[in-house]
Kinemage of the C-alpha trace (Angstrom):
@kinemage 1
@onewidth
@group {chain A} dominant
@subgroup {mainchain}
@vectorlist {calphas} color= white
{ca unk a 1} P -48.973 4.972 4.237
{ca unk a 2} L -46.531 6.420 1.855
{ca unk a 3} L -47.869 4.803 -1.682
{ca unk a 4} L -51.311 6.456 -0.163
{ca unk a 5} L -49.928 9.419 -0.372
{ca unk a 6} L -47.713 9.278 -3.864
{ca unk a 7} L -51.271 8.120 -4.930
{ca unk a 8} L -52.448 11.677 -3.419
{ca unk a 9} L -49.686 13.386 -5.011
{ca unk a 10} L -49.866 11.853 -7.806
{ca unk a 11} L -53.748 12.949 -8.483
{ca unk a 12} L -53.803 16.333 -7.322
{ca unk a 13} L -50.771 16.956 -9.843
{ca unk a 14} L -51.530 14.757 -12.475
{ca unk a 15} L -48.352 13.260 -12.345
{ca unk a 16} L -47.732 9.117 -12.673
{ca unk a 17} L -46.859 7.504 -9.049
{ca unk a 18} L -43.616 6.171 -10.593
{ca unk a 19} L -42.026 9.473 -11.844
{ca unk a 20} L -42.886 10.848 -8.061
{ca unk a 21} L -40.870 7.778 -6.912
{ca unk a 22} L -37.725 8.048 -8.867
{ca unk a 23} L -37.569 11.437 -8.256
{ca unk a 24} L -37.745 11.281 -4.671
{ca unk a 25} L -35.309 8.391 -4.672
{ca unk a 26} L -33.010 10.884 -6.810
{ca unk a 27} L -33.736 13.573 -4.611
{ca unk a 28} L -32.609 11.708 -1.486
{ca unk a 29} L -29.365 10.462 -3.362
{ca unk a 30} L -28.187 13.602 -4.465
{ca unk a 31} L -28.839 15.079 -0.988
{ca unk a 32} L -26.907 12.238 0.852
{ca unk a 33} L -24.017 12.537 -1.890
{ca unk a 34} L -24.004 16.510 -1.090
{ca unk a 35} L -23.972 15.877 2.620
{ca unk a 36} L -21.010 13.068 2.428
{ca unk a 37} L -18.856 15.283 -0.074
{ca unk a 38} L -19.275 18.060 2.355
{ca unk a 39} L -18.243 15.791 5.235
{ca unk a 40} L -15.167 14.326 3.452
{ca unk a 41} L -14.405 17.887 2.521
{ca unk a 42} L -14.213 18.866 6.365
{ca unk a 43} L -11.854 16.185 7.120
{ca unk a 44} L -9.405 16.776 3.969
{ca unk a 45} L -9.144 20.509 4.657
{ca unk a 46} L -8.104 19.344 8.905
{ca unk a 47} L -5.523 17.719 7.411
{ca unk a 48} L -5.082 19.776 4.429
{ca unk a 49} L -5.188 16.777 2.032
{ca unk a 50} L -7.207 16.475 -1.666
{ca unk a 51} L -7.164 12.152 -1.417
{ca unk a 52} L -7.122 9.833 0.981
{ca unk a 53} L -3.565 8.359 -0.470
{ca unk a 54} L -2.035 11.659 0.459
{ca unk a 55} L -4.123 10.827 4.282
{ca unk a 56} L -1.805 7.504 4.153
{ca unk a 57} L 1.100 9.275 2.484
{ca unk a 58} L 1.198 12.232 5.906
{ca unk a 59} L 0.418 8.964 8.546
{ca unk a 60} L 3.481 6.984 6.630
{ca unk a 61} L 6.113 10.249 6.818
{ca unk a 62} L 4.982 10.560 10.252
{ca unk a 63} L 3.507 13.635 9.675
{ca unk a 64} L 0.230 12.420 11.128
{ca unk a 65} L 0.067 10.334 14.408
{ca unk a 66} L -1.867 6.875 13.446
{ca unk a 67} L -3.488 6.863 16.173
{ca unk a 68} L -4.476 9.839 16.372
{ca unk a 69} L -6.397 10.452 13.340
{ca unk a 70} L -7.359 7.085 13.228
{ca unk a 71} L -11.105 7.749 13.644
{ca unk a 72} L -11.047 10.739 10.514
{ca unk a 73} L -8.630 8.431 8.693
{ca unk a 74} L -11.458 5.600 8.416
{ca unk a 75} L -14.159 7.839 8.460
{ca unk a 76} L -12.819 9.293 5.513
{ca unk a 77} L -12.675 6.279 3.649
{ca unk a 78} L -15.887 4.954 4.638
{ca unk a 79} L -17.325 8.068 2.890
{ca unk a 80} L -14.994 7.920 -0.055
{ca unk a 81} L -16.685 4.216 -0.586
{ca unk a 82} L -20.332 5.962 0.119
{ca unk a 83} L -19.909 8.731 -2.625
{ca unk a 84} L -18.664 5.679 -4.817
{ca unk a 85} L -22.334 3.692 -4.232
{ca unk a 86} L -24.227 6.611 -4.545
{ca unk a 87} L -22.548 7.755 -7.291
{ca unk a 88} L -23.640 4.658 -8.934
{ca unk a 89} L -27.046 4.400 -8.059
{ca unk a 90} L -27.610 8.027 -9.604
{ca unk a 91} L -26.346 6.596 -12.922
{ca unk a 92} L -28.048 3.168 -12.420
{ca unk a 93} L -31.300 5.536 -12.169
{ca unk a 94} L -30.565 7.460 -14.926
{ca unk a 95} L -30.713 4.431 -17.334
């Protein structure tokens, strides 16, 4: 269904099927790597950190309960690994 329509797109703007496809695939990376920046964002600013060390750093000084910010704590990381691989794959398509 959806190489039917790059094959539409494609015609009607005189524009090769491939080019569509890499930019749509950079399209969709740069809007997930907006959306999990803004995400991390939120949780640094709770907890009015710029890294995750300093995260670790609070929990360690007892600053921070471990338990509870447990959930934001490996959230956070889990998205500070995402931006990583996305991050990547826009240079990777660059090439």
């Amino acid at each position: 269904m959806i190489n039917i329509f790059y094959k539409k797109v494609s015609k009607i703007l005189g524009i090769e099927e491939s080019l569509l496809e890499k930019e749509a695939i950079r399209q969709y990376l740069l809007h997930e790597l907006r959306r999990v920046r803004l995400e991390s964002k939120f949780i640094m600013i709770k907890y009015n950190i710029s890294n995750i060390e300093e995260f670790d750093e609070k929990i360690r000084r007892g600053e921070l309960n471990e338990t509870d910010v447990f959930e934001d704590f490996t959230r956070l990381d889990y998205l500070l690994d995402r931006e990583e691989k996305l991050r990547k794959l826009l240079e990777e398509l660059e090439e």
